[in-house]
C-alpha positions in Angstrom: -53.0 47.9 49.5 -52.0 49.6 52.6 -48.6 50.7 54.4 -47.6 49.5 58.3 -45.2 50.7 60.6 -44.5 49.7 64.4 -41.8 51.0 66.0 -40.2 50.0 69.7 -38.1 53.1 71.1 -36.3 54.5 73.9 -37.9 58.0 73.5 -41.1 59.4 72.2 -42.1 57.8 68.4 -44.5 60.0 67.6 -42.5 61.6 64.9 -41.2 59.2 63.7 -44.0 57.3 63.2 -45.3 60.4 61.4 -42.1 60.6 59.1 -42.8 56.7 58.1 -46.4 56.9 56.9 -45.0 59.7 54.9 -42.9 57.8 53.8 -45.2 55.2 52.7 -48.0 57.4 51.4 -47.9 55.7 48.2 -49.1 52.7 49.5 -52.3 54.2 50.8 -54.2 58.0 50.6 -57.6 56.9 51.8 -56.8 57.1 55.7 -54.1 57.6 58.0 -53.8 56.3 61.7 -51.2 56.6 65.0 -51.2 54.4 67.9 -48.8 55.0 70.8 -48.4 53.9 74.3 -47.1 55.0 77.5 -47.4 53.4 80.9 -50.4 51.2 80.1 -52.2 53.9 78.3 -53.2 54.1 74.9 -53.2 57.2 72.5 -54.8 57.2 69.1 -55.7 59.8 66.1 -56.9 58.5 63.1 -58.8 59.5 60.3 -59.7 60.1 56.0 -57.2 61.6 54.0 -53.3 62.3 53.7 -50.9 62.1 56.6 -50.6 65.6 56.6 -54.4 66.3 56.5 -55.1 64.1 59.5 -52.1 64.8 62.0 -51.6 68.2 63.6 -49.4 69.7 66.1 -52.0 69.5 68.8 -52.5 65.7 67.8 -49.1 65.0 67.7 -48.4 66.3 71.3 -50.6 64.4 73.3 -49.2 60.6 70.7 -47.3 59.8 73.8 -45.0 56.9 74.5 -42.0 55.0 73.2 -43.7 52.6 71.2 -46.3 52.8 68.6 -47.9 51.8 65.7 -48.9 53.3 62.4 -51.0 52.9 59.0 -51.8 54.0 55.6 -55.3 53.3 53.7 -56.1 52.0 50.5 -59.8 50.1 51.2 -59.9 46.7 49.2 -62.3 44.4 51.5 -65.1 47.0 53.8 -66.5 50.1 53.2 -64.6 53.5 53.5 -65.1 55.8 55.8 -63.4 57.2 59.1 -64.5 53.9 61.8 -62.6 51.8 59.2 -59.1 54.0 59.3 -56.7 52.1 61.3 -55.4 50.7 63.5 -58.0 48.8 65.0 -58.2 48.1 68.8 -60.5 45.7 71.3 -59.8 46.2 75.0 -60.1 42.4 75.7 -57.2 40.7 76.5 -55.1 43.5 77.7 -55.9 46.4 74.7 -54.6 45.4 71.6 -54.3 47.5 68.7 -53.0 46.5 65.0 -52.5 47.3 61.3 -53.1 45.3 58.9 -52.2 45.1 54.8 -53.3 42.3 52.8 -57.0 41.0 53.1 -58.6 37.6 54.2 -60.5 35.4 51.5 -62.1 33.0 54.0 -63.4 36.9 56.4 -67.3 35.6 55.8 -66.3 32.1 57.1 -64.4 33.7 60.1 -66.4 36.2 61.2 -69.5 33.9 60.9 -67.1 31.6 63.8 -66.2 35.0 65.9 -69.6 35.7 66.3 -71.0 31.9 67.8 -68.2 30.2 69.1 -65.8 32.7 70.3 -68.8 35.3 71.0 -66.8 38.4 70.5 -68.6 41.5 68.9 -67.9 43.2 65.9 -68.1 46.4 64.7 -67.3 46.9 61.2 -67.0 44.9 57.5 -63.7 45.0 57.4 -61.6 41.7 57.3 -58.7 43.5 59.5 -61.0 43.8 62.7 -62.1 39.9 61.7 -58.0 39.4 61.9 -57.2 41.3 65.4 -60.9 39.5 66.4 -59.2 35.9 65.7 -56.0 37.5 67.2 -57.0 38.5 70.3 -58.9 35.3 71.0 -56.2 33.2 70.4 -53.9 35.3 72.7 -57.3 35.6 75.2 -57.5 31.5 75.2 -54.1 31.1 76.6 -55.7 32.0 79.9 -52.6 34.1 80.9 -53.0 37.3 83.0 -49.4 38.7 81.7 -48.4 37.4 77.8 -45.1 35.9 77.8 -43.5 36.1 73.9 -44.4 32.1 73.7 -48.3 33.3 74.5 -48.1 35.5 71.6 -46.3 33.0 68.9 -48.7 30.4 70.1 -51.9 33.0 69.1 -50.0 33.5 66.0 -50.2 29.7 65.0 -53.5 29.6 65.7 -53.6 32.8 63.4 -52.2 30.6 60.6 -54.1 27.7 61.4 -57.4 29.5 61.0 -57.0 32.7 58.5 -56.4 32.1 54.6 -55.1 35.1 52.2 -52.7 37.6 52.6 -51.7 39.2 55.7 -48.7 41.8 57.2 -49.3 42.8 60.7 -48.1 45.2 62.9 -49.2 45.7 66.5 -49.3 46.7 70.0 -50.4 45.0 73.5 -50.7 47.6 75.9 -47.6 47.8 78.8 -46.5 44.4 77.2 -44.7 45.2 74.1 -44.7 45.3 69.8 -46.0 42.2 68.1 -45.6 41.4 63.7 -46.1 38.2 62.0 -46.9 37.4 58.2 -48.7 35.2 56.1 -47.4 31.8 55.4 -47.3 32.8 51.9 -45.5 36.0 52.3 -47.8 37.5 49.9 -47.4 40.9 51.7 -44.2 42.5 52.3 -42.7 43.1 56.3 -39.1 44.0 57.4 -37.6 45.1 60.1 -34.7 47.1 61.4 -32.8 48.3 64.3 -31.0 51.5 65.9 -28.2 51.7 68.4 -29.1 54.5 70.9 -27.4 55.5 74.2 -30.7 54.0 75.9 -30.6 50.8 74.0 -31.6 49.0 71.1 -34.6 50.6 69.0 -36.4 48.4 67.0 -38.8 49.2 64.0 -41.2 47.0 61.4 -42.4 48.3 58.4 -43.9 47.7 54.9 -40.9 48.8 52.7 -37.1 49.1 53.7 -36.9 52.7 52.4 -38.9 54.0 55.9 -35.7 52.1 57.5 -33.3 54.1 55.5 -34.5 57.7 56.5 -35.6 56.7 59.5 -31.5 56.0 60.7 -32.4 52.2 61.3 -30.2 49.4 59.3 -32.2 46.5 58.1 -31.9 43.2 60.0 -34.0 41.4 57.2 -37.1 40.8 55.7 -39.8 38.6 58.1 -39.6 35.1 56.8 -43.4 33.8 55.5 -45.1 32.7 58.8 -43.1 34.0 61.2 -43.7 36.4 64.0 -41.9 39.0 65.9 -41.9 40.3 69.5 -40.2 43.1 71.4 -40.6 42.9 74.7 -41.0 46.2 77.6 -37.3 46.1 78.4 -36.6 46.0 74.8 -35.9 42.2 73.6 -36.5 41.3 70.5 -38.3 37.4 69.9 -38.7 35.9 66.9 -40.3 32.8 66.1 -41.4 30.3 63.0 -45.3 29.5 63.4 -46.4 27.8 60.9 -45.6 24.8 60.0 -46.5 25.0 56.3 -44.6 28.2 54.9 -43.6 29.2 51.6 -42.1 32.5 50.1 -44.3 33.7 47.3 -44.3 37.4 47.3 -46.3 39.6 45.7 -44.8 40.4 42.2 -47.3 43.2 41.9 -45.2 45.0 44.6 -42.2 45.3 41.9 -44.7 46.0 38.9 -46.4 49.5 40.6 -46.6 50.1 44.2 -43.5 49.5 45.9 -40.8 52.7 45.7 -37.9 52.0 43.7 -35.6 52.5 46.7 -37.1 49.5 48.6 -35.8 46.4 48.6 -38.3 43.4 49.1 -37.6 40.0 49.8 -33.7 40.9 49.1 -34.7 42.1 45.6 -34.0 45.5 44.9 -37.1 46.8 43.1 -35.3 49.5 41.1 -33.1 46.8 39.6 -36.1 44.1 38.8 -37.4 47.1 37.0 -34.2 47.8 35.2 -34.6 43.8 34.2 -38.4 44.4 33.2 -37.6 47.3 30.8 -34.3 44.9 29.3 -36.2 42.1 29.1 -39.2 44.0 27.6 -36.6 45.2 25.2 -35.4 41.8 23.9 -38.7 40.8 23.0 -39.4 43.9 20.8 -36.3 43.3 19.2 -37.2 39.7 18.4 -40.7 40.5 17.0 -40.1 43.6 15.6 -36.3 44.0 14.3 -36.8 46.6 11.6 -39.2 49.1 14.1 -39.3 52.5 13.3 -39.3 54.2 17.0 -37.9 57.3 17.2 -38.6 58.2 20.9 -39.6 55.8 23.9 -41.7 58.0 26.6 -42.4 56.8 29.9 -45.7 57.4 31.0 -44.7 59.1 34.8 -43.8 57.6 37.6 -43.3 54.0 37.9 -42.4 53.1 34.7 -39.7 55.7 34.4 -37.0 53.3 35.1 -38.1 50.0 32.9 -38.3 52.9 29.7 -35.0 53.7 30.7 -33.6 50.3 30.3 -35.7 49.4 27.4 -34.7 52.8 25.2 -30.8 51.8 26.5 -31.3 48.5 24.9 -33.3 49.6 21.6 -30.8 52.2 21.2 -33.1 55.0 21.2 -33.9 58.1 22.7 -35.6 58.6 26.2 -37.7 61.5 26.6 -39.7 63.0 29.4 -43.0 63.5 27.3 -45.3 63.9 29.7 -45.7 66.5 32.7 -47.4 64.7 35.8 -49.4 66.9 38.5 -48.7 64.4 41.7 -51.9 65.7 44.0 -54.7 63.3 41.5 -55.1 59.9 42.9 -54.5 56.5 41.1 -57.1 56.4 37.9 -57.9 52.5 37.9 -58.9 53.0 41.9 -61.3 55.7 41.4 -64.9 54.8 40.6 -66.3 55.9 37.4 -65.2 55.8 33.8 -66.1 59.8 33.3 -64.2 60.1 36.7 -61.1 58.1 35.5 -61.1 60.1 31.8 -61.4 63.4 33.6 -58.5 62.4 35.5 -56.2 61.3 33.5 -56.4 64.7 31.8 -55.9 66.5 35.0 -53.4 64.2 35.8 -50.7 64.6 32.5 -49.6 66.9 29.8 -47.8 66.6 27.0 -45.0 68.4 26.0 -45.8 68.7 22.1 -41.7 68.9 20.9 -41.4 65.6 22.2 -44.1 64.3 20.3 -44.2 66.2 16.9 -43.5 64.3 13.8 -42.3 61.3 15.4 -43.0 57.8 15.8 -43.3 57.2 19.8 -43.1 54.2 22.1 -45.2 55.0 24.9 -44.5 52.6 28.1 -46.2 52.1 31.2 -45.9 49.5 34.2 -49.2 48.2 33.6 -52.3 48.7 31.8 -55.4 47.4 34.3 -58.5 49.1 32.9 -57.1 51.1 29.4 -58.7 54.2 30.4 -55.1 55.7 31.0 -53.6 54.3 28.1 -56.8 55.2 25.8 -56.4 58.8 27.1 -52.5 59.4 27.1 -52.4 57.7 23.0 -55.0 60.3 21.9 -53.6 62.8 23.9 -49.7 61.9 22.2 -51.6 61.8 18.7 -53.2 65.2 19.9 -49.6 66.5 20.1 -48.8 65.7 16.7 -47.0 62.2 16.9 -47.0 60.0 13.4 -47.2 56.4 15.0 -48.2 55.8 19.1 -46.7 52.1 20.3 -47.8 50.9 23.7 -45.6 49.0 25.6 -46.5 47.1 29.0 -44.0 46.0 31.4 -45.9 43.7 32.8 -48.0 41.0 30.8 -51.7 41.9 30.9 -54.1 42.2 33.7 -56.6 39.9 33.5 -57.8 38.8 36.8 -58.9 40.3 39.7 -56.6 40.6 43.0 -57.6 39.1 45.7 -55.0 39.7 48.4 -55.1 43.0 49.0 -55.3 45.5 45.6 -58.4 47.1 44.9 -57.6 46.0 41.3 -61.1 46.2 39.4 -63.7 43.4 39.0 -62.9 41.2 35.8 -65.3 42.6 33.3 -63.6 45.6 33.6 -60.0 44.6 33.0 -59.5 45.6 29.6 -57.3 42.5 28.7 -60.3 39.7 30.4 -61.1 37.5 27.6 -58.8 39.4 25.1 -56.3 39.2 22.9 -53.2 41.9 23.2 -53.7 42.9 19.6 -57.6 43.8 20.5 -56.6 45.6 23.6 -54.3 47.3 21.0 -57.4 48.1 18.8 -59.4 49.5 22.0 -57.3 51.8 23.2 -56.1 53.1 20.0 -52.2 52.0 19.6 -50.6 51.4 16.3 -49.1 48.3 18.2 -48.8 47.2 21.5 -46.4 44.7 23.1 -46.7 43.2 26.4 -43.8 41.9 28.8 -44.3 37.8 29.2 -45.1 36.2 32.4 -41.9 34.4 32.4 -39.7 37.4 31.9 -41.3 39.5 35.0 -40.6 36.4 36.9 -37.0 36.3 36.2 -37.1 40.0 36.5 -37.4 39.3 40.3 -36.0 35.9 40.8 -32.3 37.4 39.4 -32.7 39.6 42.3 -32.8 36.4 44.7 -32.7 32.9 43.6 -34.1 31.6 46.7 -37.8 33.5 45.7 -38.8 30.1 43.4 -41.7 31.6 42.6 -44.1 35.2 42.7 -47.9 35.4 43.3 -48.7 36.2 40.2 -52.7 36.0 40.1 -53.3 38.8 38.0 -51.8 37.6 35.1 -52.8 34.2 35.2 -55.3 33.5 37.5 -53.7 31.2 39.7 -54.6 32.0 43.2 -52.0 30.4 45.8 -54.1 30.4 48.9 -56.5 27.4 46.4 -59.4 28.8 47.8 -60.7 31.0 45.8 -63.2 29.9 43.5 -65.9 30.9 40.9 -68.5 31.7 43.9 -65.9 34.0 45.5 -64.7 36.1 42.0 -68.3 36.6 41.8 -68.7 38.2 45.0 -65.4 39.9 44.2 -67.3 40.9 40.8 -70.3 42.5 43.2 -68.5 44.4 45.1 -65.6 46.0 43.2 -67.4 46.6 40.1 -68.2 50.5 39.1 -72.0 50.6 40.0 -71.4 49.4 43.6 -68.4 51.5 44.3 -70.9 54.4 42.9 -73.5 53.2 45.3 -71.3 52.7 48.3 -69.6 56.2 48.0 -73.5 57.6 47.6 -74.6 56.2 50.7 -71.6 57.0 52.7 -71.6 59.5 55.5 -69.7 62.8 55.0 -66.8 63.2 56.0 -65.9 65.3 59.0 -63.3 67.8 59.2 -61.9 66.5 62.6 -59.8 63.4 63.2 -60.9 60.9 65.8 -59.9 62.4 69.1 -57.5 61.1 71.9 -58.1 60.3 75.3 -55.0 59.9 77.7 -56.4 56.8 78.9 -58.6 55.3 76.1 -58.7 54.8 72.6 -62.1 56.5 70.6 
């Protein structure tokens, strides 16, 4: 999972390209990246860690130009490390640079094709150089020495025609102009805004509305599944339809965990689909368990705050803050290791004891992936002196690996693979446990906007959209995202250096 911005100004962007990944930090801590250009030239800094870590004032100085692109890391397909932070860039046609979020399930058949037939050179794993690779040939193949906006939808059909999976783009063609286009599918999420100045019209694309909001830009709309989007050097905006089979089937992961609640996707405002998660979740308590003795509903920090809310509105019973997150310990189910994810869960939360004493608690969280978390906070709620600890999900159980862009965990270590809820109940220690149904986080989102017919919703039930993926590919999935390779990879992996990636005024290291 990864963040994207692009921005097309009148004045410098550096800033504000800086105040967007902020803005989307949730989305991504592993790496951070700026592109910007000016005149032709291309400035980049890039590197491992937080936006804060990797940009300084000297950096920032020398980001000139009045348009540029920007990312946020979360590795899901490649390795990690500082040549794999983004954006990308290949100098042939014209410098291109782009960010990518999603990942590409057919990136072995592709890069397999870049290397014989369209005899371009890569340098890394990762499935978001394969997508600039395929990209950039397209565009190259047009045999055009300036790009018109028809050159670039035309490379984007071809992007369609050959790429499968999950893809939001943002990029940059060097003194030509800002380029995004989406998957067919939709799967990721891309919108874009604009900004009357006294110079003009400033336009911006990003991953989440919310960048838009503090960012002073007012949202146009979301970009429709397979189209693309071009502002020009003098400004002009183009937008195009390229592919000719489209459907809008968004990621309903996106309203489950990562997306800020401020954000609308898609038209759907993901506070209130979570508001409908934590009703709906409620009704179906009610209906299995009418006489339930809960006392207290406790969110389990942050992103289930606002379901709990609606769900303790509904049972009529009291919310309370049990929990004490410190926010600078990354996401548990991400982080390699079982001692690793114990360890930090601990670090992560404390309970406030009053709130559990005596009492019989509901403890609810937006998901449970591998039940470490859940496992630890129960014993940690029973360590504070509660009578009875329920488990609530608002989602239904994860079950299936992701394939489009979440590092979600192999399948063998999904707690709910091949289980029942009551046993995942047993394993991580709950009294009881209740999971939201499929159907209900469905409608959750498709109240929000009846012309979303239906989510991506592989997780849950294993029904990948792109109908490619098959038992061969989950088992490569299984190889490379399980613990003992993600212990390997991290083993074998350079250290990291202190310094960013530099900039050049007229090249891109």
């Amino acid at each position: 999972m990864c963040g994207v911005v692009g921005i097309s100004g009148t004045s410098d962007v550096n800033l504000r390209l800086y105040d967007a990944l902020t803005m989307l930090q949730h989305r991504g801590q592993d790496a951070a990246g700026i592109v910007t250009e000016a005149n032709g030239e291309l400035h980049q800094c890039k590197g491992e860690g937080l936006v804060r870590d990797v940009f300084r004032r000297s950096h920032m100085v020398r980001l000139i130009g009045d348009v540029g692109i920007g990312h946020v890391r979360y590795p899901t397909a490649g390795s990690s490390g500082p040549a794999l932070a983004q954006p990308l860039y290949v100098n042939s046609p014209y410098g291109i640079c782009m960010a990518h979020n999603g990942n590409l399930t057919n990136a072995d058949e592709l890069r397999e094709h870049i290397f014989r037939a369209d005899l371009r050179h890569l340098n890394t794993d990762s499935d978001s150089e394969v997508l600039l690779n395929v990209f950039a040939h397209e565009l190259q193949s047009r045999g055009k020495l300036e790009p018109t906006s028809s050159d670039i939808f035309a490379a984007v059909e071809h992007v369609h025609n050959r790429c499968r999976g999950a893809y939001a783009v943002v990029g940059l063609i060097a003194n030509y102009g800002m380029f995004a286009f989406r998957d067919p599918r939709g799967i990721r999420p891309l919108c874009f805004g604009v900004r009357d100045t006294e110079s003009g019209k400033e336009y911006a694309v990003v991953s989440e509305s919310v960048v838009l909001d503090s960012l002073g830009f007012d949202l146009i709309r979301d970009l429709a599944p397979g189209e693309a989007l071009f502002v020009d050097k003098t400004g002009e905006i183009h937008l195009q339809q390229c592919a000719t089979d489209y459907e809008l089937v968004p990621c309903i992961f996106e309203h489950v965990y990562f997306a800020r609640p401020d954000s609308l996707m898609d038209n759907i405002s993901v506070y209130k689909c979570r508001l409908r998660m934590g009703e709906k979740l409620a009704e179906k308590l009610l209906r299995t368990r009418p006489n339930h003795d809960i006392d207290v509903v406790i969110p389990i920090p942050d992103t289930s705050r606002v379901s709990a809310q609606a769900l303790a509105e509904k049972l009529g019973v009291k919310l309370r803050e049990g929990f004490m997150k410190n926010r600078y310990i990354g996401r548990t189910f991400i982080m390699p290791g079982q001692t690793e994810r114990k360890k930090s869960v601990r670090q992560k939360l404390n309970a406030v004891k009053l709130e559990f004493a005596g009492k019989n608690v509901l403890l609810i969280d937006d998901s449970i992936v591998r039940g470490t978390t859940s496992q630890e906070i129960i014993q940690m709620a029973r360590d504070a002196g509660a009578n009875n600890v329920y488990m609530a999900s608002a989602a239904p159980g994860v079950r299936y690996p992701n394939v489009y862009g979440i590092d979600m965990p192999s399948a063998n270590e999904l707690i709910a693979h091949g289980r029942s809820d009551d046993e995942v109940g047993e394993i991580i220690g709950a009294d009881w446990i209740i999971y939201q149904d499929l159907d209900d986080l469905i409608a959750s989102g498709t109240e929000g906007n009846q012309e979303v017919k239906r989510f991506e919703c592989s997780v849950f039930d294993g029904n990948y959209i792109t109908g490619d993926v098959d038992t061969t590919y989950l088992d490569r999935i299984e190889r490379l995202r399980n613990d003992a390779a993600k212990q390997k990879a991290n083993a074998d992996a350079e250290p990291v250096k202190g310094e960013v990636i530099g900039i050049h005024n007229n090249s891109v290291t």
